[in-house]
N, C-alpha and C positions, 0 to 999 in steps of 0.2 A: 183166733190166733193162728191155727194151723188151714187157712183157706186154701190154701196155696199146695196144702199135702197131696201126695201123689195118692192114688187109689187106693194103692198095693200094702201103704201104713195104716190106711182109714179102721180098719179091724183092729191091727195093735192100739189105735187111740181108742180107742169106744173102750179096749178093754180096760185100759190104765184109766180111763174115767170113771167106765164101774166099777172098778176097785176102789178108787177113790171115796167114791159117790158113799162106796155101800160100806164102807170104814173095814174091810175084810182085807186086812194087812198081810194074811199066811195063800202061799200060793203053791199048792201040790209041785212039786218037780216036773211033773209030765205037762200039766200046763203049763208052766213058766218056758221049756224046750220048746213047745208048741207056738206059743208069742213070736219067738226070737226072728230077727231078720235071719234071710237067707244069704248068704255072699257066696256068689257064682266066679269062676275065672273061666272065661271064652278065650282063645287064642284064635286069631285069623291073621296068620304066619302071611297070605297074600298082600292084605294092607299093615302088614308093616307094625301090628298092633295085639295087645291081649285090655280086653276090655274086661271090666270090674262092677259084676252087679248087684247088685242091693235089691233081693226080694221083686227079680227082674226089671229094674230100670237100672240104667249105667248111671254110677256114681262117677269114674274117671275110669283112664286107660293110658297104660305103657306106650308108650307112642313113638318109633322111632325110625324114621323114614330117614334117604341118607339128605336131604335138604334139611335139615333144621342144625348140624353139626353137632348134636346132644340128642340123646332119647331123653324123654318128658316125661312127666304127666299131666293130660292135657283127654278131655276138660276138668276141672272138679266139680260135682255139685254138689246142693243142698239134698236135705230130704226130703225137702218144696219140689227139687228139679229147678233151682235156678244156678245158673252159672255164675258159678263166684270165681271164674281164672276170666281172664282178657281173652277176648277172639281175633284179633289180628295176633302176626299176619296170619293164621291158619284158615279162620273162619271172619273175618272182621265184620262190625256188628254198627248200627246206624248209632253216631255221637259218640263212640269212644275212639281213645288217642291214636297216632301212629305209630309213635315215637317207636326206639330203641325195638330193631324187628327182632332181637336176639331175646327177649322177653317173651317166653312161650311155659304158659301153665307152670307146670312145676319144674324146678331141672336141679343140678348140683356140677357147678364146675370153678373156675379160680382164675383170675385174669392174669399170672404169673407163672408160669410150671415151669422153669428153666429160661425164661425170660420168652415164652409162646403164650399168648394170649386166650385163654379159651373160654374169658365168659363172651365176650362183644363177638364172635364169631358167627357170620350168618351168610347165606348166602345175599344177603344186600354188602357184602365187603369184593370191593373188584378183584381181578385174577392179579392184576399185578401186586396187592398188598396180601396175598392169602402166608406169604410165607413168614408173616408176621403171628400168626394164627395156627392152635389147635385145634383138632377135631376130637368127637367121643364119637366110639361106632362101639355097636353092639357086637358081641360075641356070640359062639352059635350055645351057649348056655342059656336055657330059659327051664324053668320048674315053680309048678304047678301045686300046690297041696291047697284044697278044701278041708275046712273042720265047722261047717255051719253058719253061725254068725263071724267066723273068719276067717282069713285066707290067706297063704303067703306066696309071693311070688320070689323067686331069686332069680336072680340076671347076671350076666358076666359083658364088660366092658374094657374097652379098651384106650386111654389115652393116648393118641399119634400126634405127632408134628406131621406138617406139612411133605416130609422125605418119605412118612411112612411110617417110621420107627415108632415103635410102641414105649413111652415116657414113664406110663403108670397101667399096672392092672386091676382096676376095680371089681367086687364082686359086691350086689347090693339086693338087701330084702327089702323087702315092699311087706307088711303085714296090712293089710285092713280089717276092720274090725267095725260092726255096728251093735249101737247097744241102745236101744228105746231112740229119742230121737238123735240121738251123737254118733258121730262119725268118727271113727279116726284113722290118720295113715301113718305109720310107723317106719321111718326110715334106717336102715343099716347098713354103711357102706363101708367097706376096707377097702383103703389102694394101698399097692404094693409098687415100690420101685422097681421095674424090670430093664434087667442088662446095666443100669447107670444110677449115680446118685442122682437124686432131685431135690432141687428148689424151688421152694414155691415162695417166693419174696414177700415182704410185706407190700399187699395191695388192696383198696378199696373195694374191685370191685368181684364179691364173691358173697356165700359162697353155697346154701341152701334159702333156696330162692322160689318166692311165687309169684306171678305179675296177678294182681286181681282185676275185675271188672269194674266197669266205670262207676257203678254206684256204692264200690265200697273204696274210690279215692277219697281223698278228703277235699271239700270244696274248693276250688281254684281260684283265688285274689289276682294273680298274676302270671303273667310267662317267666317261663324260666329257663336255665340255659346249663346243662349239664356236663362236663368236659370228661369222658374217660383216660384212663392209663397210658392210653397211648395221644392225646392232644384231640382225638376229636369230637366236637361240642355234637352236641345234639339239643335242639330248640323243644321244649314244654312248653305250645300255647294254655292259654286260658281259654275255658270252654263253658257251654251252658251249664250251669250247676243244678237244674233242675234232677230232683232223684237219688243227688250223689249224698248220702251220710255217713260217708266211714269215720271212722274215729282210733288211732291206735290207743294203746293203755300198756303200759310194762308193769314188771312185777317189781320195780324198782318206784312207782308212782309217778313215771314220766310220763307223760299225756301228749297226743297231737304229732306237729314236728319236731317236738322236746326228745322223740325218744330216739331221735340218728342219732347214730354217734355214742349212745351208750351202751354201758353192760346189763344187761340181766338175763333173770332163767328163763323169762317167759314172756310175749309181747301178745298181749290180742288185738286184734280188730273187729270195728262190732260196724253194723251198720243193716239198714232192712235195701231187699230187695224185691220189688212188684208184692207189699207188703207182708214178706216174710221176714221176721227178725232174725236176725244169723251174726253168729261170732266163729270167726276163725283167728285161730291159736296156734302158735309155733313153741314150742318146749325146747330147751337146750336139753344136756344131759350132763351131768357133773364129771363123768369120764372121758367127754371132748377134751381133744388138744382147744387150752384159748378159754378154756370155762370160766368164771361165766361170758358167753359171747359176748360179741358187740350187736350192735344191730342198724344193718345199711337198709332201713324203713323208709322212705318217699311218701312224700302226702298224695305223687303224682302216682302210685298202684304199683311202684315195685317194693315187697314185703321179704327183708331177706336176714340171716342170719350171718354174721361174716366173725369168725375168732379166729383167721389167720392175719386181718389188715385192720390190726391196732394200730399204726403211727398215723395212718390216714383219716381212723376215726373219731382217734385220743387227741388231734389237732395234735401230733408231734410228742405227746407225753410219754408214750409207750411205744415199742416197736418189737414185732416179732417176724423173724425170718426163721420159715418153718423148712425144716430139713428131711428130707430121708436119705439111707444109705443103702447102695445097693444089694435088692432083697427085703428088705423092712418095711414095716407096714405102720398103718394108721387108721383106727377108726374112726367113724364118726357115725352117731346117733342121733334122729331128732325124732320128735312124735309134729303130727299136724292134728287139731282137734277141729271140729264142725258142731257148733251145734246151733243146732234151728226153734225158732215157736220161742225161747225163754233171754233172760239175759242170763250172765255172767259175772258172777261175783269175785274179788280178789279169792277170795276163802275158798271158793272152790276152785279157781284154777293154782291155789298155791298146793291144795289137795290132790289134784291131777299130778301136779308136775313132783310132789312126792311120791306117787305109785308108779312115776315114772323114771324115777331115779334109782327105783331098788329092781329097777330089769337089769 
């Protein structure tokens, strides 16, 4: 089951086997410290990055060069070492899609902020249409703190239009955390309105978001043709489906493409990679604006959370235009779950997402 494991866990497995093996359920404290993953934070301020490691192999990394118009996270992996985010355009990888080049790893941004567009923003958008378009650029805040098996990064951001002006101030933690073979990244982000109110309209396309790799789409029947906020389509070929098994699941019992367009606390995707089993999980939080979200999920690998553009994805039932006033803020929280080598039961991830609700 665990072929695929990196080196670096092969000792954590042998031990949770002989414990297993030898029925000796009580584990001294100082052993159980000694197991634990390590989680390292490397900053290399020249490329543009702080990388995230796991027991010395990179798990993912802060990524924020000023070509992408958002910092990321980009890549994610398993604790196989296989990449479960999309490699275009950063890294593009043989038989996975083109499409939509603003799909990078992980990100969090809103295709509305005052009527500026800042999820479809890429540099694939010409100069004469940029001023249709927002940017995220980093701030020079970046902080560090190690405590073992986990680690918090905190960042400072900044929301600009095209002029310059700064829209929104976001400041956002990053916590990572490993725990036997599970992964998790904990997101917490506040923006704040700076200098002016904001609107951020009701719109589809937003708003914590992951593009995955090509074997955890769901298999391709057909092309398809996807039209953003602003009219322009973007073509989804059909591709060889050889290797692709993702499968979404919600915590509402929506299955497959059943689960666009709906609310719930929790959607996972399951699917193996160069056979390693892996399920990745997005959690809402019951203290989001929009709770329970909706969920803008693609069979074509974009995996995203969106509880500000209900009218888009209520087909017209619901509609929410979300507001700040100048000064006022807005959190939002989500957790990302990984986990490798096992499946995923409702029962336990309805268990996650209650230890996840009382942070």
């Amino acid at each position: 089951m665990f072929q695929k494991i990196k080196a670096v866990a092969v000792s954590s497995l042998i031990f949770m086997i002989f414990q297993a093996c030898s029925g000796n359920k009580e584990v001294s404290s100082d052993t159980a410290d000694f197991q634990k993953p390590i989680v390292k934070l490397v900053r290399k301020d020249a490329e543009k990055k702080v990388e995230v490691l796991i027991d010395g192999q990179l798990f993912t990394a802060y990524y924020y060069p000023e070509t992408i118009a958002k910092p990321v996270l980009y890549p994610i992996r398993s604790l196989g070492g296989a990449d479960l985010t999309r490699g275009y355009p950063l890294d593009p990888r043989p038989g996975e899609r083109v499409d939509h080049p603003h799909h990078i790893g992980h990100w969090f941004n809103y295709g509305d902020v005052n009527g500026l567009d800042f999820w479809n923003n890429s540099d694939a958008i010409p100069a004469e249409k940029k001023s249709g378009y927002g940017t995220i650029i980093p701030s020079e805040e970046i902080e560090l703190k190690e405590m073992g098996d986990k680690a918090e990064l905190t960042v400072g951001m900044d929301w600009i239009g095209p002029d310059g002006r700064i829209l929104l101030k976001e400041k956002t933690k990053f916590v990572f955390h490993a725990e036997g073979t599970k992964r998790m990244i904990d997101r917490i982000s506040t923006i704040t309105a700076y200098g002016l109110d904001v609107d951020m309209k009701d719109n589809k396309e937003g708003m914590f978001a992951i593009r995955v790799a090509r074997e955890l789409e769901h298999p391709s029947d057909k092309p398809e043709l996807f039209t953003d906020a602003n009219g322009i389509a973007t073509a989804v070929p059909t591709l060889n489906n050889e290797g692709v098994t993702g499968k979404y699941r919600s915590s509402e019992g929506k299955v497959g493409d059943e689960v666009w367009g709906t609310r719930g606390k929790w959607v996972t995707l399951t699917g193996v990679i160069k056979g390693e089993q892996v399920a990745m999980t997005i959690l809402d939080h019951p203290n989001n604006p929009g709770y329970p979200t909706y969920w803008h999920a693609r069979g074509y690998g974009l995996f995203a959370a969106n509880p500000l553009g209900q009218k888009a994805l209520s087909n017209g039932k619901e509609t929410l235009n979300f507001k700040l006033a100048e000064g006022k803020s807005a959190t939002f929280r989500y957790r990302i779950l990984i986990h490798s080598g096992t499946s995923v039961t409702d029962e336990l991830l309805n268990s996650e997402f209650a230890a996840f609700s009382k942070k």
